[in-house]
Backbone as CSV, one residue per row, in Angstrom:
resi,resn,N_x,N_y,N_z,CA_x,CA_y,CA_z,C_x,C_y,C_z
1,UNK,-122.014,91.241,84.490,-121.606,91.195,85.892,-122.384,92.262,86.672
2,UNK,-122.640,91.786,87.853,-123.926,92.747,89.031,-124.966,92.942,88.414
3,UNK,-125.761,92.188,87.568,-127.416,92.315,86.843,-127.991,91.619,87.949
4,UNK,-127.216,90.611,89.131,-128.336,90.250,89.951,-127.093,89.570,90.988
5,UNK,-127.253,89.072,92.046,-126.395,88.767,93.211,-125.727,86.899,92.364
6,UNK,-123.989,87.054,92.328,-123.580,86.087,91.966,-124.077,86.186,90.825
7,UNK,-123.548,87.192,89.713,-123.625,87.303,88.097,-122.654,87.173,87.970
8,UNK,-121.244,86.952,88.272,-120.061,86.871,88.116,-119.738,85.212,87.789
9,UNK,-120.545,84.567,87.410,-120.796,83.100,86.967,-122.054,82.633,86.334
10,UNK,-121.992,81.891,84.972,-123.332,81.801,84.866,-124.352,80.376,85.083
11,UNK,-125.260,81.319,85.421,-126.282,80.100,86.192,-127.413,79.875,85.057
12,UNK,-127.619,78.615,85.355,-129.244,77.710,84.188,-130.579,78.977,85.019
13,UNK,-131.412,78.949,83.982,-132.649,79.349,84.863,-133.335,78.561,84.135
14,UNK,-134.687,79.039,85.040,-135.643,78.027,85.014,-135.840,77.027,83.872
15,UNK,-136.389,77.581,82.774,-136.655,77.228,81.512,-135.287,76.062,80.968
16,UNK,-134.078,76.696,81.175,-133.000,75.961,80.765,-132.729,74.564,81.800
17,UNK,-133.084,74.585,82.807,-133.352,73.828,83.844,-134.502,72.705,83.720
18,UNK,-135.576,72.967,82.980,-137.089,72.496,82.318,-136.979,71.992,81.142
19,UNK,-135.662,72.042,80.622,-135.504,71.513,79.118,-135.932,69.906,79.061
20,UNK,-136.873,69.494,78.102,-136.993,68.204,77.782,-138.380,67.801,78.941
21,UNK,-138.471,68.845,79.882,-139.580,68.269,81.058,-140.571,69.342,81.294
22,UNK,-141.182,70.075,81.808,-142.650,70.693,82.751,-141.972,71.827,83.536
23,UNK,-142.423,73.159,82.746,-142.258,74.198,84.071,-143.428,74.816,84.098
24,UNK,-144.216,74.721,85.470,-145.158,75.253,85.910,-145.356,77.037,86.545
25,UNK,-145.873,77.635,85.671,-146.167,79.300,85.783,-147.016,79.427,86.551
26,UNK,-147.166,79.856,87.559,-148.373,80.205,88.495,-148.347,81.725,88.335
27,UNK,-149.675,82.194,88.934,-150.298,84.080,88.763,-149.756,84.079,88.026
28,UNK,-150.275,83.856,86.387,-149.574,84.128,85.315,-150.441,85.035,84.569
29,UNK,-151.564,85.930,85.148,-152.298,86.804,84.612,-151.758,88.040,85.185
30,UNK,-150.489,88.104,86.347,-150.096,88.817,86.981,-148.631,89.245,86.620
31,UNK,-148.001,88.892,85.388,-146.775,88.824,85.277,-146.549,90.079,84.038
32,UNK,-145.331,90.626,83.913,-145.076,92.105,83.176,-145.377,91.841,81.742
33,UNK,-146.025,92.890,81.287,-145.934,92.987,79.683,-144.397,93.056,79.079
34,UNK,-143.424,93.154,79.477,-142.413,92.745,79.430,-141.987,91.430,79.618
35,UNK,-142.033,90.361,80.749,-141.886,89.309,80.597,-142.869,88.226,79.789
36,UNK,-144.270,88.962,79.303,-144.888,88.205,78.650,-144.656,88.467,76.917
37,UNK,-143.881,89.498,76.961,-142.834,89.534,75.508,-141.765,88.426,75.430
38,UNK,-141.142,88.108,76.391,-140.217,86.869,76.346,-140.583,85.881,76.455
39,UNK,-141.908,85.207,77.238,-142.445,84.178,77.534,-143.349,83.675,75.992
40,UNK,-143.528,84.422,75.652,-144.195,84.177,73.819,-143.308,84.077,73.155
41,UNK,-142.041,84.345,72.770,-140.932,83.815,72.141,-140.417,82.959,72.570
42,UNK,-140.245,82.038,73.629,-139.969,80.765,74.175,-141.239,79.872,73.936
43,UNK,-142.306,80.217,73.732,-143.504,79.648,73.225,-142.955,79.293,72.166
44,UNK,-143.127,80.236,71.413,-143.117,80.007,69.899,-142.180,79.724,68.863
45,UNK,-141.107,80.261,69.198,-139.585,79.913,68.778,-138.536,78.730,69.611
46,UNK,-139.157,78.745,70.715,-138.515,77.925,71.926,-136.993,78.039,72.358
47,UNK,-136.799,80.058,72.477,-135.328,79.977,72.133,-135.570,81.133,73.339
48,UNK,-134.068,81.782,74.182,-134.340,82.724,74.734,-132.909,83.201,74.742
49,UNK,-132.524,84.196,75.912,-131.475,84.706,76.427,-130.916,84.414,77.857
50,UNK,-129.600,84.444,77.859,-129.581,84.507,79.531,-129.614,85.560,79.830
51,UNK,-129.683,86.497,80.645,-129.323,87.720,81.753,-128.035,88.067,80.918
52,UNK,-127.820,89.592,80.487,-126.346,89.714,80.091,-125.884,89.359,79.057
53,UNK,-126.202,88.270,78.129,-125.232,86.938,77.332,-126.684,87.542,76.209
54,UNK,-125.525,87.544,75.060,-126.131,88.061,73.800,-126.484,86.700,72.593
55,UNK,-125.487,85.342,73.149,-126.240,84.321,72.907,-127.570,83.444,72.955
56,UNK,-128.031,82.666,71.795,-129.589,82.344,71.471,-129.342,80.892,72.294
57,UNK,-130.031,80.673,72.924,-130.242,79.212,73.950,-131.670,78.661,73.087
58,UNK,-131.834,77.378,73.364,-132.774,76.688,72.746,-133.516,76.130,73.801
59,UNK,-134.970,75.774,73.787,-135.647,74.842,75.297,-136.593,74.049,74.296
60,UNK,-137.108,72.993,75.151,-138.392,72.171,74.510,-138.942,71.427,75.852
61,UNK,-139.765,72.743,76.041,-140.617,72.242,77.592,-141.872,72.419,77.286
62,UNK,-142.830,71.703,78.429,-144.015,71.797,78.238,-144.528,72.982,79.666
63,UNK,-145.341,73.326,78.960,-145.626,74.909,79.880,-146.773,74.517,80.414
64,UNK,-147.176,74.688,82.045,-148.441,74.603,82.649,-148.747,76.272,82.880
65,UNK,-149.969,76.937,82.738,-149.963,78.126,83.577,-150.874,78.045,84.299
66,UNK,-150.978,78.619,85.572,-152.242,78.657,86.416,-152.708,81.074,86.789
67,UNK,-153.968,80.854,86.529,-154.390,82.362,87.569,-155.482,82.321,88.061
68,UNK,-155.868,82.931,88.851,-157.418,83.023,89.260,-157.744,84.479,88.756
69,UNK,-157.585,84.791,87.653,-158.106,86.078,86.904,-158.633,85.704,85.442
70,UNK,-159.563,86.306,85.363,-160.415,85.844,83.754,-159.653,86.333,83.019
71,UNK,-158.373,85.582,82.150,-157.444,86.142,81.208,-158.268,86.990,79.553
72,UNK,-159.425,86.104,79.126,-159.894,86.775,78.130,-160.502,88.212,78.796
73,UNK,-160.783,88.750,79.800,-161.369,89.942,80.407,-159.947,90.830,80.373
74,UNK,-158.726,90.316,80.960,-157.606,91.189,80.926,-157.642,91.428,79.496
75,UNK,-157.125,90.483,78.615,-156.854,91.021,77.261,-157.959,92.243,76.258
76,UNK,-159.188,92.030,77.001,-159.950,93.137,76.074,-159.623,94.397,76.935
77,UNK,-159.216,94.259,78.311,-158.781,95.654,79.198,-157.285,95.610,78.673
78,UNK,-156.373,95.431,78.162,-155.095,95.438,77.260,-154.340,95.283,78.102
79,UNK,-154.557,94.689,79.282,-153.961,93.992,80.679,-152.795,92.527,80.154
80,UNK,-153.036,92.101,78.973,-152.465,90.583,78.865,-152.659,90.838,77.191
81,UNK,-151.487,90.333,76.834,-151.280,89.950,75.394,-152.084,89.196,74.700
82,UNK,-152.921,89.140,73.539,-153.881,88.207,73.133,-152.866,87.179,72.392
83,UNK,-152.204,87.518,71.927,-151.159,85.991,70.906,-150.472,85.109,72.389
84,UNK,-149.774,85.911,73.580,-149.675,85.297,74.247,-151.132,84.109,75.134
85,UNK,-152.311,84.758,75.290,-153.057,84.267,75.766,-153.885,82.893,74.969
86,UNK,-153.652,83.025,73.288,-154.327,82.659,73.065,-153.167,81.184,72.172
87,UNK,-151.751,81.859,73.064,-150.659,80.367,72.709,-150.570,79.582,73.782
88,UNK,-151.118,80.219,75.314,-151.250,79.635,75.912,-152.553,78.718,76.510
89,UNK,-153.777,79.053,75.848,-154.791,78.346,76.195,-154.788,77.032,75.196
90,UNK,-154.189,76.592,74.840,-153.972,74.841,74.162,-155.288,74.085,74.531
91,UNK,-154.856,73.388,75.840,-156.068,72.880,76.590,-155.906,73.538,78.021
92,UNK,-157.684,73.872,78.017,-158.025,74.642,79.209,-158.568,74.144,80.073
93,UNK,-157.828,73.907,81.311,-158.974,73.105,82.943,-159.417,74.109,83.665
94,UNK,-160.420,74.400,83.839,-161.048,74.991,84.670,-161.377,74.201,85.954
95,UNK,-160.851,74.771,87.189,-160.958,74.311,88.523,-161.465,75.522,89.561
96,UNK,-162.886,74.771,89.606,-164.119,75.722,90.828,-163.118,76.071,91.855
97,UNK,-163.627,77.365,92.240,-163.094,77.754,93.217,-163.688,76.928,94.822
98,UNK,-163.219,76.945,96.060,-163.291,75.665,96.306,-164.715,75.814,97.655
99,UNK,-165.164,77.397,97.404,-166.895,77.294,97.777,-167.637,76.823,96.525
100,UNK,-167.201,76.486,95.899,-168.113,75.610,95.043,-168.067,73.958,94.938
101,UNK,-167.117,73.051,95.674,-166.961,72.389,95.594,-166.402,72.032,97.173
102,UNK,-167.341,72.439,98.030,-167.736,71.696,99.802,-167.144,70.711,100.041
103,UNK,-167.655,69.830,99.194,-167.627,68.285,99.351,-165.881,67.638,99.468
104,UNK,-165.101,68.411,98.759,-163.676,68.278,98.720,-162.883,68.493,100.276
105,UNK,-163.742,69.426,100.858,-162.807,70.094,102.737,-162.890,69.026,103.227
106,UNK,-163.742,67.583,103.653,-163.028,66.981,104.761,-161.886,65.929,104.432
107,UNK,-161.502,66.002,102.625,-160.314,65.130,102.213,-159.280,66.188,102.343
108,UNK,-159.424,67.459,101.649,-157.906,68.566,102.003,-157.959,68.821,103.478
109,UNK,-158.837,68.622,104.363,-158.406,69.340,105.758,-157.645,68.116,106.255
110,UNK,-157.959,66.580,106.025,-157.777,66.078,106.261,-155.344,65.359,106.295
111,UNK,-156.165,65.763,104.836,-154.456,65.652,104.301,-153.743,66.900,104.432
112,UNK,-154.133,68.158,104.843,-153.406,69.178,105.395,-153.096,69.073,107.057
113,UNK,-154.137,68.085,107.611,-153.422,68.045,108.999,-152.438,67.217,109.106
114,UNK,-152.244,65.955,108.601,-151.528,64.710,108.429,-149.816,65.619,107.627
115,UNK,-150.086,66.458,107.047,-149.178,67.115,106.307,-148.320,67.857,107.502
116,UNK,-149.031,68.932,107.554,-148.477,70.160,109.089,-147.666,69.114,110.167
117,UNK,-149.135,68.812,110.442,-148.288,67.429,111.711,-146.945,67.146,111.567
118,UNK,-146.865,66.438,110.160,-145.546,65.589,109.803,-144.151,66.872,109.825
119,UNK,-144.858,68.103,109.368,-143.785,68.713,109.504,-143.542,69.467,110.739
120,UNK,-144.813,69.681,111.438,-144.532,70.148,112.792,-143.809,69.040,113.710
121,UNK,-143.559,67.682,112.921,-143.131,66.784,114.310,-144.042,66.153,115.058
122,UNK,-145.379,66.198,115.200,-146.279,66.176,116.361,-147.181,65.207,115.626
123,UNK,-148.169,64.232,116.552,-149.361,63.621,116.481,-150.192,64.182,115.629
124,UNK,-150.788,63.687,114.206,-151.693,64.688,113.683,-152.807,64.394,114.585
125,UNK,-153.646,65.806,114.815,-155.359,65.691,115.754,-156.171,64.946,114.787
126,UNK,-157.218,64.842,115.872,-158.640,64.183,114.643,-159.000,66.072,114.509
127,UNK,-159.917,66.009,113.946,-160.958,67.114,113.382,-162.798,66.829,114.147
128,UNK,-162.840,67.409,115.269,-164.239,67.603,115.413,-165.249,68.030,114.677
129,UNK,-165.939,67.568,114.261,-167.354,67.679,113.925,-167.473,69.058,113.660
130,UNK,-167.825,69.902,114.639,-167.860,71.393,114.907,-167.382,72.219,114.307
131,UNK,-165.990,71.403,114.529,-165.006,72.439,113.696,-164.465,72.224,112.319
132,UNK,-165.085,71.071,111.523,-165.890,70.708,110.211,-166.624,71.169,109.598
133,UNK,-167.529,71.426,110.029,-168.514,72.177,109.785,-168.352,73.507,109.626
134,UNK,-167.671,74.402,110.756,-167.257,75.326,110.413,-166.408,75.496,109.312
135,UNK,-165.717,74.621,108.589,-164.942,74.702,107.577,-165.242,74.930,106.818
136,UNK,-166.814,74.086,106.383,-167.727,73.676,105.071,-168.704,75.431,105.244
137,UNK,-168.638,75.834,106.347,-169.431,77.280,105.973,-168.678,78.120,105.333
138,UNK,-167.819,78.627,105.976,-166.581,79.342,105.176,-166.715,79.123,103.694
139,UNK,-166.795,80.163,103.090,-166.780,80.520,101.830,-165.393,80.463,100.573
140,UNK,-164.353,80.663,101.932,-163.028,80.609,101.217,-162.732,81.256,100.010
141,UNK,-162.835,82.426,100.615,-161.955,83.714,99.418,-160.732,83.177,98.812
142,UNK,-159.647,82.899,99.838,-158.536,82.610,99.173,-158.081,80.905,98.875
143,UNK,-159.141,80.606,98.967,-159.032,79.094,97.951,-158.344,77.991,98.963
144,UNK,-157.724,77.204,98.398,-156.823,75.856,99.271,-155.748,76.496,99.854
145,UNK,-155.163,77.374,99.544,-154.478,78.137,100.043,-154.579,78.617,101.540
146,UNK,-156.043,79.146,101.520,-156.355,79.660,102.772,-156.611,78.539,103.864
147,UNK,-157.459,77.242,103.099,-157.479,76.065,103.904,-156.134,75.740,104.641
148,UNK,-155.308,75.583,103.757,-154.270,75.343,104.118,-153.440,75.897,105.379
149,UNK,-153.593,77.072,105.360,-153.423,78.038,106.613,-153.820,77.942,107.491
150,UNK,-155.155,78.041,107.525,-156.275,77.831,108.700,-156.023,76.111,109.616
151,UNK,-155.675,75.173,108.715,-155.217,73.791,109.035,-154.075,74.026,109.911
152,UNK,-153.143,74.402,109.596,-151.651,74.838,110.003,-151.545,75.769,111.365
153,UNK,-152.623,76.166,111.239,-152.492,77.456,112.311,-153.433,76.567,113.235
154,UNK,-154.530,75.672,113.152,-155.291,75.135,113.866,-153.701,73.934,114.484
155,UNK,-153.521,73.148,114.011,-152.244,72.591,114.727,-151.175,72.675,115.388
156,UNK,-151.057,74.436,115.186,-150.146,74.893,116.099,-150.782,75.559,117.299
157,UNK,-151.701,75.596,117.349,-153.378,75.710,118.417,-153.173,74.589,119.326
158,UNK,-153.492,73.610,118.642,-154.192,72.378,119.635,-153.422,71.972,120.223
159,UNK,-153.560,71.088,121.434,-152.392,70.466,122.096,-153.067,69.591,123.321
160,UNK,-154.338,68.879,122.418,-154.830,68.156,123.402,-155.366,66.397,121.753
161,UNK,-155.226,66.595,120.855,-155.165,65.626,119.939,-156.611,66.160,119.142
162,UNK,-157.128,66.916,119.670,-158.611,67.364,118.427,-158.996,68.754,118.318
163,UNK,-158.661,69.062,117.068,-159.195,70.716,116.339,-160.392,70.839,117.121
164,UNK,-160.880,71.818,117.879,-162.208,72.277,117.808,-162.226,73.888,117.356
165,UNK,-163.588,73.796,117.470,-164.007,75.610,116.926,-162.533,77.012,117.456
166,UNK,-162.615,76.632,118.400,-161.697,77.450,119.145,-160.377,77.677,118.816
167,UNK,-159.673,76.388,117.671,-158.819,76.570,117.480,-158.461,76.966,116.149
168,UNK,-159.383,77.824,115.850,-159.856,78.524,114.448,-160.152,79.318,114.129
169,UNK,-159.790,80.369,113.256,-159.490,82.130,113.274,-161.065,82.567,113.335
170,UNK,-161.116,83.789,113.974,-162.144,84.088,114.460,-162.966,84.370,112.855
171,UNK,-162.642,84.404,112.072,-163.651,84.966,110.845,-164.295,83.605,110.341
172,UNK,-164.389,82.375,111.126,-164.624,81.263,110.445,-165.676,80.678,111.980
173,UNK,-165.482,81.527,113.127,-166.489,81.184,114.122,-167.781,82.409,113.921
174,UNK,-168.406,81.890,114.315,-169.915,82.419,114.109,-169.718,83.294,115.476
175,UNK,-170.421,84.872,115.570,-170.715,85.504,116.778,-171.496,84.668,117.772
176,UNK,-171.252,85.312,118.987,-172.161,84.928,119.697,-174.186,85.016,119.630
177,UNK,-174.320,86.532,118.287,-175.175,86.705,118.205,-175.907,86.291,117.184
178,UNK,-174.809,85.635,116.380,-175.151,85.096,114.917,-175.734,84.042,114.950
179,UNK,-176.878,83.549,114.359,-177.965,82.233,114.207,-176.520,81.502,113.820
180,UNK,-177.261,80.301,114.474,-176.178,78.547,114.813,-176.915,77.507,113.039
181,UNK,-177.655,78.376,112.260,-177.923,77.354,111.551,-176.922,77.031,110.562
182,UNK,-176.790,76.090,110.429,-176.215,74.864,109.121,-176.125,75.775,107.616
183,UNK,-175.530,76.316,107.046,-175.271,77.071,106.098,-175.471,76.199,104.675
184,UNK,-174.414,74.602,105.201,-174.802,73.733,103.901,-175.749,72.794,104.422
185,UNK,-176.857,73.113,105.054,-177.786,72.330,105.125,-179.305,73.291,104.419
186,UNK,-178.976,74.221,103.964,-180.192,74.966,103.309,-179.985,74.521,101.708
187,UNK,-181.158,74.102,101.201,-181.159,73.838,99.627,-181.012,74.857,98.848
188,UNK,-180.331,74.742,97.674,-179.665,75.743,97.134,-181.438,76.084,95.807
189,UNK,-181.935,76.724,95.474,-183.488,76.412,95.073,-182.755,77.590,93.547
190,UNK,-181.228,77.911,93.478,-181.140,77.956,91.944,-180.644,76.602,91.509
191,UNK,-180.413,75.528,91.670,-180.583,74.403,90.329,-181.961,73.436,90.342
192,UNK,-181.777,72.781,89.685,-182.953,71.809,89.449,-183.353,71.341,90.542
193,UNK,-184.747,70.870,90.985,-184.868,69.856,91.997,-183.944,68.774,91.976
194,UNK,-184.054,67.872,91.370,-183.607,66.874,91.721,-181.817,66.519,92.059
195,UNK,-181.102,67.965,91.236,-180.302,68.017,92.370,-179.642,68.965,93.060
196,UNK,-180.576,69.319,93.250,-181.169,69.753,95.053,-181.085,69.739,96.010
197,UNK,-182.410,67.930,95.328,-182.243,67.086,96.610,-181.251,66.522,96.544
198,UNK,-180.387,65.932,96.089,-179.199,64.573,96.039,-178.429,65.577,96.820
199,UNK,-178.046,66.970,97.016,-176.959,68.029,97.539,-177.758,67.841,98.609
200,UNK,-178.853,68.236,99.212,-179.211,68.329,100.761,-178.849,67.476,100.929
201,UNK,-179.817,65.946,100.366,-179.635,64.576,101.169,-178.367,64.268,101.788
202,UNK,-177.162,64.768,100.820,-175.775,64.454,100.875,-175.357,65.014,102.089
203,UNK,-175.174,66.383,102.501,-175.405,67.134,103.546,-176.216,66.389,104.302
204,UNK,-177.156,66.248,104.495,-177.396,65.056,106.117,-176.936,63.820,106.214
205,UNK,-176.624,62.968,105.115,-175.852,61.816,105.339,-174.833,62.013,105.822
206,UNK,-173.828,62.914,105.490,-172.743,63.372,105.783,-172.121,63.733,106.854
207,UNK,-172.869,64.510,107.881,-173.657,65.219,108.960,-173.840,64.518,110.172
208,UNK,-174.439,63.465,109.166,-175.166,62.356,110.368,-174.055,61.056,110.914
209,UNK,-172.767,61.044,109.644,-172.272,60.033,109.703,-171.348,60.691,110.420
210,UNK,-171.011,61.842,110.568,-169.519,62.197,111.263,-170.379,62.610,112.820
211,UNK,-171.147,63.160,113.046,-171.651,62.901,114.431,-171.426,61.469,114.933
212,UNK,-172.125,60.583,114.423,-172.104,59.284,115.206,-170.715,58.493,115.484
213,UNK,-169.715,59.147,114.350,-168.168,58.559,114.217,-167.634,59.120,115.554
214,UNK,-167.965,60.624,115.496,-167.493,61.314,116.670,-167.838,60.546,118.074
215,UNK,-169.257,60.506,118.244,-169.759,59.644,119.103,-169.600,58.390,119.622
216,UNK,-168.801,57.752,118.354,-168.111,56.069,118.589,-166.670,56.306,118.952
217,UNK,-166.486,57.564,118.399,-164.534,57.924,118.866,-164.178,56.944,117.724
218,UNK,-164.717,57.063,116.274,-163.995,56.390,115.160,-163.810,55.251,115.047
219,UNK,-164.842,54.140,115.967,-165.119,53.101,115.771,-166.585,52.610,114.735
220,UNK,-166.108,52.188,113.697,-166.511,51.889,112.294,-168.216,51.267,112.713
221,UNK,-167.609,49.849,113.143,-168.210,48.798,113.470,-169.790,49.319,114.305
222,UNK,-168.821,49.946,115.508,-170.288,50.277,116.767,-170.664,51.556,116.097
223,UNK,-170.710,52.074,114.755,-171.003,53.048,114.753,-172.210,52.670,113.740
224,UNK,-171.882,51.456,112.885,-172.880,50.999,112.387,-174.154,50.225,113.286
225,UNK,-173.751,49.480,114.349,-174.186,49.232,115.118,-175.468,50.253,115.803
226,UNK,-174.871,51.029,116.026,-175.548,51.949,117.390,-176.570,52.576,116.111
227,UNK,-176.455,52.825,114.180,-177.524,53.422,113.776,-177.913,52.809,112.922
228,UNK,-177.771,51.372,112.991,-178.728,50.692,112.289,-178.306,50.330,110.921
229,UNK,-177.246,50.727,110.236,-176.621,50.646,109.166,-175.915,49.446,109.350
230,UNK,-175.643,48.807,107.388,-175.039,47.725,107.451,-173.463,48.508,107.011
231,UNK,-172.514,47.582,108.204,-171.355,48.218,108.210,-170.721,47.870,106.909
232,UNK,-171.102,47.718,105.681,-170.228,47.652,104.240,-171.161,48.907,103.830
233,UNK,-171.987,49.037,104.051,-172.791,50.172,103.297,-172.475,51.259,104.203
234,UNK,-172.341,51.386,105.610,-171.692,52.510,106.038,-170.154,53.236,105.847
235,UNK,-169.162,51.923,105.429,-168.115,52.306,104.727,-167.958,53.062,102.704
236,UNK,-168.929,52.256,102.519,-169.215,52.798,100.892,-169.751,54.833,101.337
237,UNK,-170.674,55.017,102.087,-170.998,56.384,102.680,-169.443,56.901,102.904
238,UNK,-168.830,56.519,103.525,-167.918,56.939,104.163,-166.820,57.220,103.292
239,UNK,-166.676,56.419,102.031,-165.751,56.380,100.786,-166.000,57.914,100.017
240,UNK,-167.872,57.590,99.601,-168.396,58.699,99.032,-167.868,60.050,99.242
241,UNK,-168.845,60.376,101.033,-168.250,61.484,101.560,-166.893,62.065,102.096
242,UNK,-165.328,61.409,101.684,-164.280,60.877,101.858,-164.056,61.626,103.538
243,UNK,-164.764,60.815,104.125,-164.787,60.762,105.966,-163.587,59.834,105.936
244,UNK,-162.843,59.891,106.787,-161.903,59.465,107.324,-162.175,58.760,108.588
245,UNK,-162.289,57.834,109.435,-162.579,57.687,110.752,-161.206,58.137,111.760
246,UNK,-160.271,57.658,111.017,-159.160,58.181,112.021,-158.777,59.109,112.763
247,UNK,-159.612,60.093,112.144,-159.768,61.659,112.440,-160.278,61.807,114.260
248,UNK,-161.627,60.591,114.112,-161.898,60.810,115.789,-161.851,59.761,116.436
249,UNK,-160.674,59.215,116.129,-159.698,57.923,117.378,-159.079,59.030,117.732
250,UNK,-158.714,58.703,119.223,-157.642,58.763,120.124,-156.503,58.522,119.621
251,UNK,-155.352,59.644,119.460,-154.184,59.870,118.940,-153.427,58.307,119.202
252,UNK,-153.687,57.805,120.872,-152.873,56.528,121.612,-153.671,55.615,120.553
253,UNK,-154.637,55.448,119.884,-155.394,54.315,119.252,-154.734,54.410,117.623
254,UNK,-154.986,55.680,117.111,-153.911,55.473,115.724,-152.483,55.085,115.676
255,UNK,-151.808,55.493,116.834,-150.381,54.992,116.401,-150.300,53.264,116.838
256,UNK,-151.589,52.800,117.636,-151.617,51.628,118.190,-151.901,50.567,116.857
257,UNK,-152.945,51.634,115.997,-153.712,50.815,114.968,-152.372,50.967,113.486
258,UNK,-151.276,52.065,114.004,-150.071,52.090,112.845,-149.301,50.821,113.080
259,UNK,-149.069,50.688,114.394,-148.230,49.853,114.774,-148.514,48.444,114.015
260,UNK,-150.022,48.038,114.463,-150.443,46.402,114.037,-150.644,46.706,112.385
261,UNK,-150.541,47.626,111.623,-150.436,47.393,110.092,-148.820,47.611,110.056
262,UNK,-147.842,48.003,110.635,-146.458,48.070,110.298,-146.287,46.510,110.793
């Protein structure tokens, strides 16, 4: 009783709660040499304690962990348990941090505005060009996370139906004195040529196709039209680079174009 607010009854935690199903550990390179003494005996024995209660509980869950810290680097700095680290690496996914993988921002910005929106209540905006681009420069220290923010905070910005530059934290706009060039339009000349080129080329297809979308206001058709493209092969581009057109219709034209698919 008083080990924590409402100990005067006892409550499931997590793990006992996870029995038979998935509990997911996140910053788990960040957690006490103390709790990673208990978290290796629920590994390995699959048994624990409650808070207080001198009784043995039993679990049979499957454990996800996630960190963005090189766990074999902690364990030789004696930062992280090696039996724990090395009961928890089973199978290991490694997922690029997400300046390494560009090509992913106009599907998460996309589904982070449609997201915010829904919970702000409001019209999701399209996403200008501009302020796309500015996305894809950004380096993103703090990962989807930070996207995520920057999305959220751009929607509680706008209030005319389209993100532009302006409505985007100043560390992601370029100075006034700072060169205007294209950041992912320079070839990266540490991998191979050949892809290289397939990464530039991609970058101007890309580039080229959301200008002209912008320019049609997210009409598919005249957009193939106006550059010469056959409109099944401008949609396959459009799949590739997961462009969205909806993004630059007129807010009155998506709920028009929700309406005739409802």
């Amino acid at each position: 009783r008083g080990a924590f607010t409402g100990a005067d009854q006892a409550k499931p935690g997590f793990f006992e709660i996870a029995n038979g199903g998935t509990i997911f550990l996140d910053e788990i390179g960040d957690v006490s040499t103390t709790f990673q003494l208990k978290l290796l005996r629920v590994l390995q024995q699959g048994e624990y304690n409650r808070v207080g209660d001198t009784r043995v509980y039993r679990t049979d869950v499957r454990v996800l962990a996630a960190t963005n810290q090189n766990l074999s680097d902690a364990v030789r700095a004696g930062r992280f348990r090696a039996d724990l680290y090395y009961r928890l690496n089973v199978v290991h996914l490694h997922l690029p941090p997400l300046r390494e993988r560009k090509d992913d921002i106009p599907a998460l910005a996309h589904f982070f505005l449609q997201k915010c929106s829904q919970r702000l209540n409001r019209p999701a905006p399209r996403l200008s060009p501009q302020a796309l681009q500015l996305l894809e420069r950004h380096d993103w220290p703090g990962n989807v996370r930070e996207l995520q923010n920057v999305i959220e905070r751009a929607v509680i910005m706008c209030d005319d139906g389209e993100v532009r530059p302006e409505h985007l934290p100043d560390e992601l706009r370029p100075s006034p004195e700072s060169p205007q060039e294209p950041s992912s339009w320079k070839p990266d000349f540490n991998v191979p040529f050949k892809v290289a080129k397939e990464r530039f080329l991609g970058d101007f297809e890309r580039q080229y196709i959301l200008h002209h979308l912008s320019l049609n206001r997210g009409n598919v058709a005249r957009t193939a039209r106006s550059t010469g493209m056959f409109e099944g092969h401008l949609y396959q581009k459009m799949k590739r680079y997961h462009i969205n057109p909806d993004q630059f219709r007129p807010p009155r034209a998506n709920a028009h174009r929700a309406a005739k698919l409802a």
